[in-house]
N, C-alpha and C positions, 0 to 999 in steps of 0.2 A: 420419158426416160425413167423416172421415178416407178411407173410401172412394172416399168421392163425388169429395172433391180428388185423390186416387192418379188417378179415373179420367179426372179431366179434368186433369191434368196431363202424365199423359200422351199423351193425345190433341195437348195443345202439344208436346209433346217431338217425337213423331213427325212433325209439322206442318214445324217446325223442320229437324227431319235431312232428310225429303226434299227442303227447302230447300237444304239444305249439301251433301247426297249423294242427289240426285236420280236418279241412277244405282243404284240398289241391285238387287241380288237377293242371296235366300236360298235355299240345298238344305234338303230334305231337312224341309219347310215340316209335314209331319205330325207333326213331334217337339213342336212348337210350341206345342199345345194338349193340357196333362195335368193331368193331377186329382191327382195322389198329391204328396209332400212333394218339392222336387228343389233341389239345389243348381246354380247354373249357373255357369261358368267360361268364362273366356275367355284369348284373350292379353291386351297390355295397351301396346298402342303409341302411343295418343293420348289418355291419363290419364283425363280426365274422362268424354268422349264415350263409352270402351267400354263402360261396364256401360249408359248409355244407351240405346247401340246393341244392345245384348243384352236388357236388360231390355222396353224398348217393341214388343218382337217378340214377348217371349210373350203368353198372353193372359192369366197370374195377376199378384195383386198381387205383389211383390219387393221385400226388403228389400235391404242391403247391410254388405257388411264396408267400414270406412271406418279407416284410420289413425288411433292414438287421438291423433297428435299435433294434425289439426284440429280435435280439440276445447278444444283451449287458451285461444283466445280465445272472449269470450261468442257473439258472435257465431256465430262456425265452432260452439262446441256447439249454438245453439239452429237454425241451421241444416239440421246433418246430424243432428240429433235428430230434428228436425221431418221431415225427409224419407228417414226410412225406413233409417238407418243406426244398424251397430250397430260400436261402437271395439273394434279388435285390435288390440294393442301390438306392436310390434317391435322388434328388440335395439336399435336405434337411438331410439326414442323414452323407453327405461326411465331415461336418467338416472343410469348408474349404479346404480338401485332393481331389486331381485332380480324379474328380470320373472316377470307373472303374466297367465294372459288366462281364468282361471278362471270371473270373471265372465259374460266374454264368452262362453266357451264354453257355459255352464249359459242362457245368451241365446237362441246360436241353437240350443242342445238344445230349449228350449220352445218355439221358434217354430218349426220343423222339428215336433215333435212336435203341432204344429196344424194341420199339411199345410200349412205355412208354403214360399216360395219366397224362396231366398237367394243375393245372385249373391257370387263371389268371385273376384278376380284371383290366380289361384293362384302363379304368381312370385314377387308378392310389390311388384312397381315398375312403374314404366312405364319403356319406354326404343323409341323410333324403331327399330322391327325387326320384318322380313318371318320373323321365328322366335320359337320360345317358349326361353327358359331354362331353368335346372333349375328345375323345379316345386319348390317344397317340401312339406313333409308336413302343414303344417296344414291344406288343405283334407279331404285324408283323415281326419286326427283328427279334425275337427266331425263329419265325416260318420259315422264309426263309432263316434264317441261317443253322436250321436244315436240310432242305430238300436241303440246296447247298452243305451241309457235303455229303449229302447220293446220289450224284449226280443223285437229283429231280426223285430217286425209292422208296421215303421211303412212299408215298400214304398219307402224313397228313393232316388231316384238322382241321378244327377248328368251334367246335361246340358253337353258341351261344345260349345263357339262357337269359329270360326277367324275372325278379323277380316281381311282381307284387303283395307287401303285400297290404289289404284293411288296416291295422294299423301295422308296424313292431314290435313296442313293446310291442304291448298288447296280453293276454293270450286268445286261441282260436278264432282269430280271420282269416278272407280267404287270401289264398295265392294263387296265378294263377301263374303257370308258365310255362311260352310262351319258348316252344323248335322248336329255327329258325332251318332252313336249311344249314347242315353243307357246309364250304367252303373248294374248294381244292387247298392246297397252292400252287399244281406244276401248277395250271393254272397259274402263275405270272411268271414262268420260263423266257421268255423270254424280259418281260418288268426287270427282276433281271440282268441278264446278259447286258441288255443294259446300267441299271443304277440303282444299289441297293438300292439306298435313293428313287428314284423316284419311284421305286416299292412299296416298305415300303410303302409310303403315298398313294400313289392308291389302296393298301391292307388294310391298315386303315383305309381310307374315305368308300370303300366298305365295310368294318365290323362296320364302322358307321352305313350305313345306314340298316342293316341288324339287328341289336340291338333295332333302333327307334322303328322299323315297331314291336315287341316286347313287347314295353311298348307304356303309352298313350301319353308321349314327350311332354308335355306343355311346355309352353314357359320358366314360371318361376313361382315363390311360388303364385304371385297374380295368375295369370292367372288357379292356378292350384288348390285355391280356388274354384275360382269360375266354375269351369268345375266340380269340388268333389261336388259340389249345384247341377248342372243341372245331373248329372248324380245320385243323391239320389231323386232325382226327379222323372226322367224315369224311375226308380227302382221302386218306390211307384207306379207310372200308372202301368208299365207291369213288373213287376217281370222279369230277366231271370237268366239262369244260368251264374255261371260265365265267362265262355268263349264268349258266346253268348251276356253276358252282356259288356266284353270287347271291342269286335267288334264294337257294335252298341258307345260305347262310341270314340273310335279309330277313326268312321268313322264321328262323331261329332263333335271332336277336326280337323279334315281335314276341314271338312267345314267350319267350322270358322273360320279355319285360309287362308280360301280363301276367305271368305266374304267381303265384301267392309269395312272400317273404320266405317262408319254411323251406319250399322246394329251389327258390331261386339260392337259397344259403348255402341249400345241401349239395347241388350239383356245382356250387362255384368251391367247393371245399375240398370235394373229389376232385375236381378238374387242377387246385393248384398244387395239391396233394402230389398226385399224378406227373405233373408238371417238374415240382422241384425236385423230385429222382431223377428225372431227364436231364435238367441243367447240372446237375450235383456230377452228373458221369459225363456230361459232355453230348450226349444224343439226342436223337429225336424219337416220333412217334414211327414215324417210314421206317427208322433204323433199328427200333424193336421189331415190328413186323416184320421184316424182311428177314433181321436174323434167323426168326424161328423157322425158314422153312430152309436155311443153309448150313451145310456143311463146311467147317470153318476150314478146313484144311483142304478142301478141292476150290473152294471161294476163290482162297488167298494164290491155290497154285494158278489157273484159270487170269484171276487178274495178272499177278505178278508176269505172266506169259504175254500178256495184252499190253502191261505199263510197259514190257522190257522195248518190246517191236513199237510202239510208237513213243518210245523216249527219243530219237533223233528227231522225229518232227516236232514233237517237244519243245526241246533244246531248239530249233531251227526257229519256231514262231517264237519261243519266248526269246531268246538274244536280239533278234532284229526288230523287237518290242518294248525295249527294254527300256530308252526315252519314251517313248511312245506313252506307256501305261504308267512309269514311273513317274514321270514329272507331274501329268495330274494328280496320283496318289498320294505327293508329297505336298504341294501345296496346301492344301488345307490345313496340313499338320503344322507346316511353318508358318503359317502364317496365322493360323490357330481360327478359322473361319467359324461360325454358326454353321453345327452339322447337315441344317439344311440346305446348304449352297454345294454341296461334297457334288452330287450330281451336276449342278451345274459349272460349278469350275473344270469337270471331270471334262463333260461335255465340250465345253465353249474354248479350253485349251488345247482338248481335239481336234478342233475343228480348222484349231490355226495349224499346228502341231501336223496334223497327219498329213498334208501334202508336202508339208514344207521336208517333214524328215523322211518320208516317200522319196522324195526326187533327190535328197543327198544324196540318200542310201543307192538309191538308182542310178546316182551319176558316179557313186565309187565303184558300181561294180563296171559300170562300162569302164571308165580309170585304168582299171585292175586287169578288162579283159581283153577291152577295145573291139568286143562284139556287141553290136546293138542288138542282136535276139537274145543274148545270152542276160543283157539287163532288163529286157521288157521280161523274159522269161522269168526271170530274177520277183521283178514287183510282180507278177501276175499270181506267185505264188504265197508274197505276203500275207494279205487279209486271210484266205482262207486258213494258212497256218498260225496265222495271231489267235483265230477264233479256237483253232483246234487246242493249241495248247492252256488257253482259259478252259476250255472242256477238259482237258487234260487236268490239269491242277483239281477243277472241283469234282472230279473222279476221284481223283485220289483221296481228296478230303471226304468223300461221302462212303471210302473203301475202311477209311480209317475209322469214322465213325460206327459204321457196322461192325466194325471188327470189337468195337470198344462195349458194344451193344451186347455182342454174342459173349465174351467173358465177363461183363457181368450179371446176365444172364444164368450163367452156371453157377452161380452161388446164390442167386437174389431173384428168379425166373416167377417160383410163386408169389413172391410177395408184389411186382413191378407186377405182373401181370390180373393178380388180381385187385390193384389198385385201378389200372387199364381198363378191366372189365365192367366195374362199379363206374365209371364214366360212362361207359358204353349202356350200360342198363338206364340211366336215368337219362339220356339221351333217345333213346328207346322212347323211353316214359313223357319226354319231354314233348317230342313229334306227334303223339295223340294229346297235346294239350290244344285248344282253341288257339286261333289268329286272334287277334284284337277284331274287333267289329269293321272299324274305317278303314283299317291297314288289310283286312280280307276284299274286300268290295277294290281296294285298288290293284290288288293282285288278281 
């Protein structure tokens, strides 16, 4: 039975996220589907969502390592009990009390040794970042603990996940995600039997570097500004897709962090330069580009023709939306949440929320009409019109901000655009400089 709900649960789950990240792709989509015992790991930048977004990709069932502090209340235990989690303590939840995760560990030793799948955030937290932390060594101790249980026959590995939202909290917005090359734990067999701590760390320095290569690993929040600049940049010149767009940014972050001090100064001074004109009016880099090849007054007539004829559908998806999108939006506000939970309250309120006020909505207009084509017809046109009118609204926002681009343009054109250009020359400059040596040979 347990099965059955795993399987149809997550079929909602997935339902769900393509809802909230409609935009997705995965590499490397043959790691996907494996038969042998695997621990899977990920970063960990939008709490809830990522074992989620991890987990509903493969095709086995998954359990999860879950902080034993949400088991405190009745609730939170019989919840993450019920769904597949198993409590790791951390120095912060012991209380004071001589931590121990013995239990736990002897948990997922038996469930691992059942060809069990087990996902774990191996950081340790969540925290809003295009980088992984220092990993710690517990993910490695389960994993080599398990495979010493099953004297190093039991085949595990450990599959790593790079999360790469373009915004984690916002709705429809791209998510990439980078599936490394699974690790096999019994290769460590021998460095374990020599010295099980020192293995651990050799296991987890390697699952370090295996996550990096993954995600784009800035340095830190400055540095990751300004790389989010140069990289809406090279978007605007050549368009790619998202993987491809990953790469070439991957391979730009390498260089720069080989480049000498002097040039890495100069192109981060242009690029915030560049930057704070943009925030100061409100724009973007698309929306200076764009301006320059538009005539502001066929723009404006052209759209305003466009917004007039789709304002009833508009109006149509956003009124009967209106709980829908609002109750999650406000949540957080009230309740004053850690901005990284916005997606997931957004999500998980949805989840309850969209059929329940679905089938009200459905059941007044039958009420109203007392034809049942007339209310299936009714929902059948919801979703499509919920999404149009979210296109709609950020049409308009992206109408206003070109609009705001091309007037100040006409006063400020030289100066914005030869700040613009000066990025562009040292980026130029920047793509004939060498890879790092290691980071070439893995690309």
């Amino acid at each position: 039975m347990r099965y059955y709900f795993y399987k149809f649960s997550r079929r909602v789950v997935r339902l769900f996220l393509a809802i909230f990240y409609p935009n997705t792709r995965i590499t490397n989509q043959q790691y996907l589907d494996f038969k042998n015992p695997t621990i899977i790991v990920s970063n960990h930048p939008n709490t809830l969502l990522d074992p989620l977004n991890t987990a509903s990709r493969i095709f086995q069932h998954s359990f999860f390592l879950a902080n034993a502090s949400l088991y405190k209340s009745a609730i939170g235990n019989w919840f993450f009990t019920t769904f597949y989690c198993i409590p790791i303590e951390r120095p912060k939840d012991r209380g004071g009390r001589k931590m121990s995760n013995a239990d736990s560990f002897a948990k997922c030793d038996e469930h691992l040794s059942k060809g069990g799948c087990l996902y774990i955030a191996p950081q340790g937290y969540s925290q809003i970042k295009r980088r992984i932390d220092k990993i710690k060594t517990g993910t490695a101790r389960i994993a080599l603990s398990a495979e010493n249980s099953s004297d190093w026959k039991l085949g595990l590995e450990i599959l790593p996940f790079g999360l790469n939202y373009e915004s984690p909290r916002f709705f429809r917005t791209n998510l990439l995600i980078n599936t490394g090359t699974p690790i096999k734990v019994a290769d460590y067999q021998e460095a374990y039997q020599e010295d099980a701590f020192q293995a651990a760390k050799i296991l987890t320095q390697d699952l370090q570097t295996a996550m990096e290569l993954l995600l784009p690993d800035t340095k830190d929040d400055e540095e990751d500004a300004f790389v989010k600049q140069l990289e809406e940049i090279r978007q605007t010149e050549l368009p790619l897709e998202m993987e491809a767009a990953f790469q070439r940014s991957k391979k730009m972050i390498q260089r720069l962090h080989n480049a000498d001090t002097g040039f890495y100064d100069k192109i981060k001074t242009a690029t915030e330069d560049y930057r704070n004109a943009l925030v100061i009016q409100n724009i973007d880099d698309d929306a200076v580009v764009k301006s320059l090849s538009i005539k502001k007054a066929g723009f404006n007539l052209k759209n305003i023709g466009l917004l007039i004829l789709g304002f009833p559908f508009f109006l149509y998806g956003a009124i009967n939306h209106l709980l829908l999108a609002g109750i999650p939006a406000i949540l957080p506000k009230i309740f004053k949440f850690y901005p990284g939970y916005d997606s997931n309250i957004k999500t998980v309120s949805g989840m309850v929320l969209w059929p329940i006020l679905y089938w009200l909505q459905g059941k007044l207009v039958y009420n109203l009409t007392g034809e049942w084509w007339i209310a299936l017809l009714y929902l059948i046109t919801l979703y499509p019109l919920g999404v149009f009118a979210w296109k709609y609204k950020e049409r308009v926002k992206e109408i206003l901000k070109i609009n705001r681009a091309i007037n100040f343009l006409k006063k400020n054109k030289i100066s914005l655009l030869e700040k613009r250009e000066s990025v562009l020359a040292l980026l130029a400059e920047l793509s004939q400089h060498p890879l790092p040596t290691v980071a070439s040979s893995e690309n």
